[in-house]
N, C-alpha and C positions, 0 to 999 in steps of 0.2 A: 466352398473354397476357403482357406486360411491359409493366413500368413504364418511362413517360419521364420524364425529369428535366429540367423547364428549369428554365435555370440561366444565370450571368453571372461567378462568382468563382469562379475555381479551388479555393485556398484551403481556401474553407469546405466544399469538396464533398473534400476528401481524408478525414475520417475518417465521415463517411456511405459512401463508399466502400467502405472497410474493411470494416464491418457487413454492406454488403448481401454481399461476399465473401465473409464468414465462414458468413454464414445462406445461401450458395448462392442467393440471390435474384435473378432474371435482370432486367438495367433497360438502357436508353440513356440517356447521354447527348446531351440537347438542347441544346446550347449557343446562348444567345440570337442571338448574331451567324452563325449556319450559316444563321438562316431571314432570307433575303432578299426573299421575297414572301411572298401569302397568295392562293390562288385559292379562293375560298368556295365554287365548284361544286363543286371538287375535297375530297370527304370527305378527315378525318387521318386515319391510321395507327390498327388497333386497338389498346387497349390502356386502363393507366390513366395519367394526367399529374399529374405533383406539377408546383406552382408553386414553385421556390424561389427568384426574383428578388426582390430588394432594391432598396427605395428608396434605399440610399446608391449607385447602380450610376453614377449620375451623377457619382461622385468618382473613376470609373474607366474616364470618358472616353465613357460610354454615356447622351448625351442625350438621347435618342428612346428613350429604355427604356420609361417609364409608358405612354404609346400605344401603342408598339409591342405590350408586354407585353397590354395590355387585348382588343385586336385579335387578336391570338394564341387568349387566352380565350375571349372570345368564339366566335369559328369552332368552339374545340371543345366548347363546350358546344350549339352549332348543330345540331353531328350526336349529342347526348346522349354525346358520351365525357365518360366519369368523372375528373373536376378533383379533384386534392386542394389546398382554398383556390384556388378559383379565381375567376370576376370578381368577385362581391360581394366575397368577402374583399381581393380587389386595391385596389378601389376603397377599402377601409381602410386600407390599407397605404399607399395613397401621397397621403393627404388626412387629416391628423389632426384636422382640428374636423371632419370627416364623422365620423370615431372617434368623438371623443368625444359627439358629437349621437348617436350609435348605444348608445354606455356610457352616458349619460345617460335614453336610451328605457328600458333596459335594468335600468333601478335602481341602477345603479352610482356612487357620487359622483366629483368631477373637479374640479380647480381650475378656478375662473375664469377662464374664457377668451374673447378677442376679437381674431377674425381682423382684418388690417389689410392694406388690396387698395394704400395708398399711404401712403409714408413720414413725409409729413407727416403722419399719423393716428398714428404711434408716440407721440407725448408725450401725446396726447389720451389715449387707452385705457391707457397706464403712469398717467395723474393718476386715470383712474378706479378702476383696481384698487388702487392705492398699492403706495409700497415697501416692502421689494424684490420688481422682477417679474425673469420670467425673459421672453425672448423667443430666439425658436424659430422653424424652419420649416413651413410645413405640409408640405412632402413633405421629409421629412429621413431621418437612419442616422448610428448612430454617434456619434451626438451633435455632428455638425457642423453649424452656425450658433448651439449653444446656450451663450446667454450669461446672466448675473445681471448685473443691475444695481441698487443698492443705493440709489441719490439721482438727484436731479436733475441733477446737473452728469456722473453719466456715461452716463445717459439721451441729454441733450444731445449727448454727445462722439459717444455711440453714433450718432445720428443725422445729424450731422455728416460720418461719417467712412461710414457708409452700408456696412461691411464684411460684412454679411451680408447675401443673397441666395439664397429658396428657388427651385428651376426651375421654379416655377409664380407664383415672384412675389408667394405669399402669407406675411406672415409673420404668428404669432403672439404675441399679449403678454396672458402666463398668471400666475395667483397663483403666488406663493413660497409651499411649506409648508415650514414649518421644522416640523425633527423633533429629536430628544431627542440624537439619534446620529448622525451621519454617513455615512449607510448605507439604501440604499434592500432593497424586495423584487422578490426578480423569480419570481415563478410559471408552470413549464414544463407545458404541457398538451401531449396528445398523445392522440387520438381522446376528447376529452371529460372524460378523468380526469387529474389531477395528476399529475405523473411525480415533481416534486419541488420545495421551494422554494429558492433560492439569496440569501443576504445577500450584497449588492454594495455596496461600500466606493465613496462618493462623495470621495472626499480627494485625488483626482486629477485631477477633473473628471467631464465630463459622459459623454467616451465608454465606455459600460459594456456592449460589446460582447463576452461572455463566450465567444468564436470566441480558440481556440489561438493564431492568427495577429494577433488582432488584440493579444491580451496581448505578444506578442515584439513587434508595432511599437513598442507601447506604452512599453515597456522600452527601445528603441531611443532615445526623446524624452526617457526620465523611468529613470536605469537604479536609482534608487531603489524604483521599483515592482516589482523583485524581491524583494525581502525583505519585502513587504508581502503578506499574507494579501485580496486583493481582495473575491477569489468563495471560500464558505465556503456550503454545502447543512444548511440547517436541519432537524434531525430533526424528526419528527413534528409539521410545522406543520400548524395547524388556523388555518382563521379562516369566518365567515359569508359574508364578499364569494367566497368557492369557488365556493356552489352560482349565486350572479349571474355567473361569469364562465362559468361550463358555461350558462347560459343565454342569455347574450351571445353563446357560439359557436355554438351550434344557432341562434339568430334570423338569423345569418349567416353561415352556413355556414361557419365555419374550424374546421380541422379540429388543427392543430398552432400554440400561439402560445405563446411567451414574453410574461406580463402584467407591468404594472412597476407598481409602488405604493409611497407614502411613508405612512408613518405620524405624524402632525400630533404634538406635544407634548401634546396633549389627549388623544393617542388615536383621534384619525379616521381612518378610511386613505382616503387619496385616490387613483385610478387615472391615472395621466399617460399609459402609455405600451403600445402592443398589438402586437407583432411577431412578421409571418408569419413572417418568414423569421429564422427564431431558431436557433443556435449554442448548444452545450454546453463547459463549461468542464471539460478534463481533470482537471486539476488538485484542483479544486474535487470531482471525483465518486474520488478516491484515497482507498481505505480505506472507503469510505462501503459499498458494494456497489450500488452505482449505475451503469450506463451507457445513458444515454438515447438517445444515438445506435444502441444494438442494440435499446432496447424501440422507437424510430422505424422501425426495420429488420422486427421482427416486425409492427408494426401497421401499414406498408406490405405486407409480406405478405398479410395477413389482407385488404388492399383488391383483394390480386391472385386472389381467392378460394381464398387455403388453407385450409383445415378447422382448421391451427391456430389459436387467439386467443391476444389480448392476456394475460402473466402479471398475477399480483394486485401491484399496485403499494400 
């Protein structure tokens, strides 16, 4: 039995590699672009399929990714091969108010949000929620499209200038939670349980992309953001919204998500943001005794049915 890996970003797939190396764990790579059809008479390959395709795959020239992707899914889940995150969880991955209508079923709270299918609908839904909104894609990564806008005059400007476009055409215009600190949560799950949580430094913007690769781009645009502590793993965090987001995964089946949450000035946490296809910050796990891409590597394992499990995180 072996695991396949679809996938689209080289990149992010170099130190999952590593892992499965070191643990002897036998996989292929699927590379999205190798599969050129799909004959649905024709059974896949046995085995088990991680989904690791990214909504941002569209910034790297891959426009038919989400269909492609879903169609893919589908077919394997036709002849019952075993998907890890696969089409329900897809289907949240590349549609964030399905997300959040899903987080919301689920008990979880979420900024105010209203999707907007045309442009002229932008000042409308920015008057309703009030400033400052942020506006966003519904199929996005990496925080590309994601803007604040603080007044009306750059609301205006914003729509005027028409510079953001999600590949589905849909855009979103969500409340601003202001928080106390500049600095969001991101909580790494991985078969159900916490792996760990990571404070991520907003002061650079919105791409908070905690993939090795994307920190050196990062640095490339901003070489200031080296000497800056971004990603820093919270000891011993605990909060309530834990046991809602283990129950958010099971209602849809995902299986591995980095969750993203601001904490309000009040003390609220609000949940913005759910990503399958989630990256570990080296950096960030130094010293800690942490490496989540090898506890990824064992609990991949464990779907290939080793006898070994998951250690106690």
């Amino acid at each position: 039995m072996k695991l396949f890996i679809l996938y689209e970003n080289e990149e992010w797939m170099l130190p999952i590699r590593a892992a499965l190396h070191k643990l002897d764990i036998p996989y292929i790579d699927w590379h999205i672009d190798e599969i050129t059809y799909i004959d649905y008479d024709t059974p896949p390959p046995q085995g088990v399929f991680w989904n690791r395709m990214s909504p941002s795959s569209h910034l790297r020239g891959r426009s038919n990714f989400a269909q492609k992707t879903s169609h893919i899914l589908r077919w394997l889940e036709l002849y019952d091969r075993q998907v890890i995150n696969g089409y329900s969880s897809w289907q949240l991955e590349i549609n964030k108010m399905q997300q959040y209508l899903a987080l919301i079923d689920a008990g979880i709270n979420v900024p105010r949000t209203i999707s907007v299918f045309s442009p002229e609908e932008i000042t409308n839904a920015a008057m309703k929620i009030g400033f400052p909104v942020i506006i966003k894609h519904n199929c996005g990564g990496r925080g590309e499209g994601v803007e604040k806008l603080d007044n009306a005059k750059e609301l205006s400007h914003f729509v005027e200038q028409r510079r953001s476009q999600s590949p589905d055409g849909i855009l979103l215009v969500q409340e601003y939670i202001a928080s106390s600190e500049p600095y969001i949560i991101r909580v790494e799950m991985i078969g159900g349980s916490m792996v760990y949580a990571v404070k991520v430094s907003t002061e650079l913007g919105y791409n908070l992309c905690p993939a090795d690769s994307c920190a050196s781009s990062l640095a490339q645009i901003c070489p200031a953001s080296g000497n800056m502590e971004r990603f820093s793993i919270l000891s011993g965090f605990q909060s309530h919204v834990l046991k809602r987001y283990q129950e958010f995964m099971q209602r849809n089946n995902i299986e591995i998500a980095g969750i993203e949450m601001v904490i309000s000035r009040d003390g609220e946490i609000y949940t913005y943001d759910v990503n399958m296809n989630t990256n570990y910050n080296s950096q960030a796990e130094q010293n800690t005794g942490h490496n989540a891409n090898e506890t990824l590597a064992l609990f991949l394992r464990s779907k290939l049915g080793d006898a070994h499990s998951l250690p106690d995180l």
